[in-house]
C-alpha positions as CSV (number, residue, x, y, z in Angstrom):
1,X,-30.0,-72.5,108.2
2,X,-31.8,-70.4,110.8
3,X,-35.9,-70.0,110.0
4,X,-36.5,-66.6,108.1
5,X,-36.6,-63.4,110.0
6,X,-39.9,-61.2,110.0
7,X,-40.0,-58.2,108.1
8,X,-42.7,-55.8,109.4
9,X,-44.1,-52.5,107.5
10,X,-42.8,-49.1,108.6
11,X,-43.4,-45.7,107.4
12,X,-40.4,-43.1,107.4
13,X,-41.3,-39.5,108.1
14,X,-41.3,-36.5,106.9
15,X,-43.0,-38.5,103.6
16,X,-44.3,-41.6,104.9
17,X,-42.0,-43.7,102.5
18,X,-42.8,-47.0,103.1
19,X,-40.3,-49.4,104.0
20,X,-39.8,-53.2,105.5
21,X,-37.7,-53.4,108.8
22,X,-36.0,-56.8,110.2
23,X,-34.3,-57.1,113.2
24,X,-32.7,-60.6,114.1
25,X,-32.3,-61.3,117.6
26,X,-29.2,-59.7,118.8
27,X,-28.2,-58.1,115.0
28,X,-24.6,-57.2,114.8
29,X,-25.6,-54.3,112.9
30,X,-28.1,-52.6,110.2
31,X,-28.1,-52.4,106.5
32,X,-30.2,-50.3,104.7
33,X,-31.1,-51.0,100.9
34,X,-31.5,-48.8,97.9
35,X,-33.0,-49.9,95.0
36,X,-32.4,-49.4,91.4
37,X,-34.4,-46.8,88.8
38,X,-37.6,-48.7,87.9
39,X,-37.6,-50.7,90.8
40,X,-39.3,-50.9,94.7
41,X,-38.4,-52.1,97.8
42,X,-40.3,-55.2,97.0
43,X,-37.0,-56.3,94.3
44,X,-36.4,-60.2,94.2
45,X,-32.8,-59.4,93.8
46,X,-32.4,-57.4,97.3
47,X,-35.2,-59.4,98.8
48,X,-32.4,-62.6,98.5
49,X,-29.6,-60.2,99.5
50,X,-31.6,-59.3,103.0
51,X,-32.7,-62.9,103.4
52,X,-29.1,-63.9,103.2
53,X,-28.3,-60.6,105.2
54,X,-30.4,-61.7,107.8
55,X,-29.2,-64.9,108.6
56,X,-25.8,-63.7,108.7
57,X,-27.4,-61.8,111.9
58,X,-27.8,-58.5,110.1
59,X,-31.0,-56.4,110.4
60,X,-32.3,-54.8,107.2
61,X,-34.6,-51.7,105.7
62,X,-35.7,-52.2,102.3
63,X,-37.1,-49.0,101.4
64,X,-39.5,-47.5,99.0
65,X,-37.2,-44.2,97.9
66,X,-40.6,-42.4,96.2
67,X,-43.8,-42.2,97.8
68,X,-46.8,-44.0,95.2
69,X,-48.1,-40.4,93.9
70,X,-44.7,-39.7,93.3
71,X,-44.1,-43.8,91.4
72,X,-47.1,-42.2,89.5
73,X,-45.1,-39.0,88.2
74,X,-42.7,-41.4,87.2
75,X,-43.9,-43.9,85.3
76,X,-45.2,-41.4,82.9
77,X,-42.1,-39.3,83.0
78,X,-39.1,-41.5,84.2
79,X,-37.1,-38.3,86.0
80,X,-37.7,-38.9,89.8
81,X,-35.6,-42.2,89.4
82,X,-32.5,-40.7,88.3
83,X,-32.8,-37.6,90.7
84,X,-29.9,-38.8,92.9
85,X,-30.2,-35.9,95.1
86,X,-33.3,-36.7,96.1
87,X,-33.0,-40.4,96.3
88,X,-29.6,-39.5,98.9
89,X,-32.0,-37.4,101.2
90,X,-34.8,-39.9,101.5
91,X,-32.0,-42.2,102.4
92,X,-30.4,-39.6,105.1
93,X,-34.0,-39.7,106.4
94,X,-34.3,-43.3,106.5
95,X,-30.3,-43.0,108.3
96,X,-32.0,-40.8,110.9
97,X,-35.1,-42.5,111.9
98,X,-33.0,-45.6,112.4
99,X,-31.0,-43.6,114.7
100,X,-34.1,-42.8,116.8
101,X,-35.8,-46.3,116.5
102,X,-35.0,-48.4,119.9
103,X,-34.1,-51.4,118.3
104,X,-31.7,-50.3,116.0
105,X,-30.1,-47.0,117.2
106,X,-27.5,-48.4,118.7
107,X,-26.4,-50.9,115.9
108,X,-24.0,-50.2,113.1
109,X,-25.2,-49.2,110.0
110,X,-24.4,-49.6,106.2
111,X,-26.0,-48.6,102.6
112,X,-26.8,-51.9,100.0
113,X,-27.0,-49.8,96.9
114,X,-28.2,-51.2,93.2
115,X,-27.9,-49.5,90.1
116,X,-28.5,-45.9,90.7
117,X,-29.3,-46.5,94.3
118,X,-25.8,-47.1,95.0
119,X,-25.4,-43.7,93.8
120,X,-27.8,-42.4,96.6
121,X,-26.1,-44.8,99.3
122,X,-22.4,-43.3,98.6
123,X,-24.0,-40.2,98.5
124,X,-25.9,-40.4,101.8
125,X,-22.8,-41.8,103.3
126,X,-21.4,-38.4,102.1
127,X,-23.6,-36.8,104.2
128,X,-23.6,-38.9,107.2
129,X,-20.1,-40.1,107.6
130,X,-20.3,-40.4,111.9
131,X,-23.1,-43.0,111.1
132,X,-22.8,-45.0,108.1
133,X,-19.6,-47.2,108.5
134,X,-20.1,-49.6,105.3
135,X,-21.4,-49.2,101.6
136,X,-22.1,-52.0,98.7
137,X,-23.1,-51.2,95.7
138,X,-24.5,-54.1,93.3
139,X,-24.0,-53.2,90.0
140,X,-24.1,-49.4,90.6
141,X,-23.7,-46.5,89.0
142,X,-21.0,-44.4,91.6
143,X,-20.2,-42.0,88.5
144,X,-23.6,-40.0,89.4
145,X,-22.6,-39.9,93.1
146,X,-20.6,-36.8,91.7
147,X,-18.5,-35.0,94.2
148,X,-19.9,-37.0,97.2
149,X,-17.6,-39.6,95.9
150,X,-14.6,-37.9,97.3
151,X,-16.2,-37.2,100.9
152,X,-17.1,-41.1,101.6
153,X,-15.5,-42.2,104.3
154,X,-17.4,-45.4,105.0
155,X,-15.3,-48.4,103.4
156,X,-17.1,-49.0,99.9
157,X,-17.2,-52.5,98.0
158,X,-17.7,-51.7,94.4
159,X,-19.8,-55.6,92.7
160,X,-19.8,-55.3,89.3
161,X,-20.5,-58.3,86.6
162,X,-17.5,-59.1,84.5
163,X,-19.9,-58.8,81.4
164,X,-21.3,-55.6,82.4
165,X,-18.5,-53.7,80.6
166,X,-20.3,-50.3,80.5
167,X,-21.0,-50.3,83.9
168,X,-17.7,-52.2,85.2
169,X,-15.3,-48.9,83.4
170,X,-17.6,-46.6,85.0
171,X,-17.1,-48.4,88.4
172,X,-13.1,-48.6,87.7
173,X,-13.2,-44.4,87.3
174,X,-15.2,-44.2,90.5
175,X,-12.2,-46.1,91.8
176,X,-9.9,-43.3,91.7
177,X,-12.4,-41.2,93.2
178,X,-12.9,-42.6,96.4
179,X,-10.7,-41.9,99.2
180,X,-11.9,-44.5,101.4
181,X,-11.0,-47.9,102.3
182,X,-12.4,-49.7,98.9
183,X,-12.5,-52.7,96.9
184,X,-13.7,-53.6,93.4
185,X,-14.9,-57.4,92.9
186,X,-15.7,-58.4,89.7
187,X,-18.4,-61.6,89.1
188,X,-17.3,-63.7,86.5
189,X,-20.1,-64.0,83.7
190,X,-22.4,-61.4,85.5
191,X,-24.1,-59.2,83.6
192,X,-26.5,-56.3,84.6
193,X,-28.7,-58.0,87.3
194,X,-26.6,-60.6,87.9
195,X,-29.2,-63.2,87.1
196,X,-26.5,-66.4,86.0
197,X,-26.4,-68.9,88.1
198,X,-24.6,-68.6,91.2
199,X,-24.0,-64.5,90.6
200,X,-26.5,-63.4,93.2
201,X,-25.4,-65.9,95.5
202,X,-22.1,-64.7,95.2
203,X,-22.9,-61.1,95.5
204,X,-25.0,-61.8,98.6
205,X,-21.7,-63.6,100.1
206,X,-19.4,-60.7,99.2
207,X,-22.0,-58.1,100.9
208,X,-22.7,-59.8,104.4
209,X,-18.6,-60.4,104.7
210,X,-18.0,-56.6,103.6
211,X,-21.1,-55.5,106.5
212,X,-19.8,-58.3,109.2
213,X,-15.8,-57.3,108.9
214,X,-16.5,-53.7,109.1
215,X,-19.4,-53.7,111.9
216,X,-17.1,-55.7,113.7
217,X,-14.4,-53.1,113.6
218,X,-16.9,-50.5,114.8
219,X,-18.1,-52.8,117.8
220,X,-14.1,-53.1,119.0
């Protein structure tokens, strides 16, 4: 295996949402990562996902969707996290400044989405359907995407653990939703966080294949 990539610290305006860039030498595209309710950019889950991401020759933004006095707010009140609208326009942002960055403006870019952050990422894909061109959501929660689900455009790969029943039906009713190029895979034994052995791996496998096949199609 290639040695690690370095991450460096950015700051995304209009906010200042911090954030951790990685640009491998000649990346054959960018993913950007949203992370679940209760959770920061600093996740061990979609820390692996970039590492593996990354030496797949993918760049990667793992972003902090609220500012700290806003992680404040929410630990006492748990609202901000669920606020999908809000999450999908920090993300939009995010989609933007990469656009304007050097290094990464001219690579392809898709949305890594967990739990309710893959509700943001479909939605932000929504929103910016000329420049996100592939979305994954681990264990997400699509349902709250809403009506954005039927304006993606960017082929979406749905991961869901096979013991994560709740959240597997809602993913096969967001399904018939899309009307993009999509797939569902299902980890056997999985549940939530996919945190049996091998589940990760596997989901980290399915993502950098889903971002590599479709960047590739962009690049032709």
């Amino acid at each position: 295996m290639t040695p690690a990539i370095t991450e460096r610290e950015v700051k995304i305006p209009p906010v200042g949402l911090a954030g951790d860039l990685a640009v491998p030498p000649r990346a054959a595209g960018m993913v950007l990562f949203a992370h679940g309710s209760g959770s920061s950019r600093r996740s061990p889950r979609n820390r692996y996902v970039a590492a593996v991401l990354q030496q797949g020759g993918l760049g990667t933004l793992r972003l902090d969707l609220l500012t700290e006095a806003e992680e404040q707010v929410d630990l006492r009140t748990r609202h901000l996290r669920f606020d999908i609208g809000l999450l999908a326009g920090r993300l939009v942002e995010a989609t933007d400044w990469l656009r304007r960055e050097p290094a990464t403006r001219e690579l392809p870019l898709g949305c890594f989405g967990a739990s309710t952050g893959a509700a943001a990422a479909l939605v932000a894909a929504a929103e910016r359907p000329e420049i996100v061109r592939a979305v994954v959501s681990r264990g997400g929660r699509p349902d709250l995407s809403g009506a954005a689900l039927g304006r993606v455009r960017a082929p979406a790969l749905l991961i869901v653990g096979a013991a994560d029943t709740d959240v597997l039906a809602l993913n096969r009713e967001a399904m018939a939703q899309l009307r993009c190029a999509k797939r569902l895979d299902i980890v056997p034994g999985a549940t939530h966080l996919f945190e049996e052995a091998g589940a990760l791996e596997q989901v980290a496998s399915l993502a950098r294949e889903w971002f590599a096949a479709h960047f590739e199609e962009v690049r032709r």
